[in-house]
N, C-alpha and C positions, 0 to 999 in steps of 0.2 A: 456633378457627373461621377459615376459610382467606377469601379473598376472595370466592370465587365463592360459596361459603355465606352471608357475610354482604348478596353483593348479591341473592340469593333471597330472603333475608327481607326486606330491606328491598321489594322489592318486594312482596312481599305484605300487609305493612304499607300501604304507599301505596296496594296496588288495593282496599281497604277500603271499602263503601260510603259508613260517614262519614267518610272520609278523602276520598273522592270530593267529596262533595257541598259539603265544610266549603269544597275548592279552590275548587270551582265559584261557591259563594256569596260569597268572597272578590272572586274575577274580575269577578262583578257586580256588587257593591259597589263595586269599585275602579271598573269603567266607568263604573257608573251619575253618580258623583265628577266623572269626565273628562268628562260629558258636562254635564253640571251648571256647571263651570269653563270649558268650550267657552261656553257659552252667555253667559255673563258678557263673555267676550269679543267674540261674534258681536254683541249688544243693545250694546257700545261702537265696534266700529266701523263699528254701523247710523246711530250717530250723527256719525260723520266725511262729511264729502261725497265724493263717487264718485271724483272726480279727486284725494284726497286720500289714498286707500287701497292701503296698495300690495300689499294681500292682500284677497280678497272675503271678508265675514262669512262662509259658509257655509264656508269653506277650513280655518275652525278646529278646525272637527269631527274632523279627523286626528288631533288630538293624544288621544281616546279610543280610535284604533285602535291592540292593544297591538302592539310592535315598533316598526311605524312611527313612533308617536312619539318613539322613543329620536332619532330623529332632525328629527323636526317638531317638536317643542319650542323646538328653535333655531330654524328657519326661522321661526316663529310669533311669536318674542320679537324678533327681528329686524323681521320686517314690520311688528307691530303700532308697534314704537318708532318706525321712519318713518311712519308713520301719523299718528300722533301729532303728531310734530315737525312735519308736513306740517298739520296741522288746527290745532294752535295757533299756526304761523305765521302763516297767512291768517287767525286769528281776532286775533290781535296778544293775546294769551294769554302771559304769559312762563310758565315752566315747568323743569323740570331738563334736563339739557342729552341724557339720552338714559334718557326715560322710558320705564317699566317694564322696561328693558334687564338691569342687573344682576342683578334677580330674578329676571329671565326666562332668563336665561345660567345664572345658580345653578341654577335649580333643573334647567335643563336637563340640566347636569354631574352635579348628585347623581341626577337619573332615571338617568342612563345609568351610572353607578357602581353602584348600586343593580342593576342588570338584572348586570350581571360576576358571575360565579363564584366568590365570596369568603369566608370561612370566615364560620361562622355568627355570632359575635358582630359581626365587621363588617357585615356584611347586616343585621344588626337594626339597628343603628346609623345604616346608611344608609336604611333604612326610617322610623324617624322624622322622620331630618334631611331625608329627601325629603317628607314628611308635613309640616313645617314651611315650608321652602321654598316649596313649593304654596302653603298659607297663605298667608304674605305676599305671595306674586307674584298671587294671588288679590282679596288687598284691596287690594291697590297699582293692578292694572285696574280694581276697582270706585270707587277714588276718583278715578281719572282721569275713568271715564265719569258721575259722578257732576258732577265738572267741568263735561262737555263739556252735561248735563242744566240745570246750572242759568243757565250761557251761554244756550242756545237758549229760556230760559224768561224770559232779560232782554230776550235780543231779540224775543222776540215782545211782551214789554209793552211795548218803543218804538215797534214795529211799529202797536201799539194809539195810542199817544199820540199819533205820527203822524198817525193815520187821525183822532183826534178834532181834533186843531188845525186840521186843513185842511176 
């Protein structure tokens, strides 16, 4: 079988309707993932103050657009960290020295490894490792804005103490 024979079939293999569809429902699933992880992020730095942010929550939503991502992933792990750093300064908060950075840098490297042209056992591999990654850069945002939750819920009870002393 010469090469132009074997990329004939293989094409008509892929134009399969459940070959179609299986893609298709993947693509969704993955989005729907991205948009879900966006979100976690947008609800944490709805909780940073304005002049703290140095990316607007809605910005985050790129990182479900595919492609683009490969490269907003950085930009996004980048901004949210200053963010951060910027929100628990002013709050006198100590914290790690460049939060949710190295997860957000990881996993941004295994995304864009993962999208390369690479033989199929590698690709699978980095398909987990990206699967993981996520993950923890996932709960690493959720416990930061988890932080930033229970903060704003001390200060309103001083707020309250406040308001009864006087």
């Amino acid at each position: 079988m010469n090469q132009e024979e074997l990329q004939e079939q293989l094409l008509k293999e892929f134009s399969k309707p459940e070959v179609m569809y299986t893609a298709i429902a993947v693509l969704v699933v993955h989005i729907v993932i991205w948009l879900f992880f966006a979100n976690t992020m947008r609800k944490t730095l709805k909780l940073i103050a304005t002049e703290n942010q140095c990316i607007k929550p809605n910005q985050v939503f790129g990182v479900a657009i595919p492609l683009f991502n490969i490269y907003w992933n950085f930009e996004v792990a980048r901004r949210l960290r200053d963010s951060l750093i910027n929100e628990f300064f002013d709050r006198k908060i100590a914290i790690d020295e460049a939060p949710t950075y190295k997860k957000g840098s990881l996993y941004g490297w295994v995304y864009l490894v993962k999208n390369l042209p690479l033989p199929a056992f590698i690709s699978v591999i980095a398909v987990v490792f990206q699967f993981v990654t996520l993950i923890n850069y996932w709960v690493e945002i959720n416990n930061y804005k988890r932080i930033l939750e229970q903060h704003n819920t001390f200060r309103s009870q001083e707020e309250l103490e406040k308001e009864h002393e006087d």
